[in-house]
N, C-alpha and C positions, 0 to 999 in steps of 0.2 A: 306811844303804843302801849296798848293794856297791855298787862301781863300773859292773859290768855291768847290774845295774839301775837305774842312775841313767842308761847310756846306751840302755837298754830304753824309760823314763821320757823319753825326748828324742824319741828317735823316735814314739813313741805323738802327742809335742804336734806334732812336725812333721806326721806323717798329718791330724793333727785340724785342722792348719789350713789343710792343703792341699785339704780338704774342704770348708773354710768358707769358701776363698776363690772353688771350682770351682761352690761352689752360691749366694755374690755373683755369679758371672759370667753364669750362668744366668738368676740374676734379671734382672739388669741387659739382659740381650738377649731376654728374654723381655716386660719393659718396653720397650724400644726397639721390639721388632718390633708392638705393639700401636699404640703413639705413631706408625707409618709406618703402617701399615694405618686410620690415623685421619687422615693427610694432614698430618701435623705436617713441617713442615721438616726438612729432614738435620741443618742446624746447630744448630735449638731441641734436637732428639733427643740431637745427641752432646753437647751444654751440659748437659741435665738427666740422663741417665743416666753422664756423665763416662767417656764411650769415646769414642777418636777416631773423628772424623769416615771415613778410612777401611774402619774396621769396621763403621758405620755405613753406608756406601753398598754395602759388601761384602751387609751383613744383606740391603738393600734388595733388591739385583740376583739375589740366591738364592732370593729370595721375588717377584720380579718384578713389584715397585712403581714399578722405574725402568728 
């Protein structure tokens, strides 16, 4: 493999995981915002979905459960 396409091959993995981490995140706050709209605690919420607490009360406040 040329060099150019081995640094073509780098960036294709970087995009692909910067994808795969954009659409954990989504999950993850898309779980959280159900878990509040169910009346779960701030703290159970950011314990099981593993987001801080801050982005958690952020979620909360834009969706105006708190």
């Amino acid at each position: 493999m040329t060099q150019e396409g081995e640094g073509d091959l780098k960036l294709m993995c970087n995009l692909g995981e910067g994808l795969y981490e954009d659409g954990l995140m989504k999950g993850k706050l898309e779980s959280a915002l159900e878990m509040l709209k169910d009346g779960v605690d701030l703290d159970k919420v950011a314990k099981y979905t593993k987001l801080s607490l801050s982005i958690i009360k952020e979620l909360a406040k834009q969706n105006k459960l708190i």
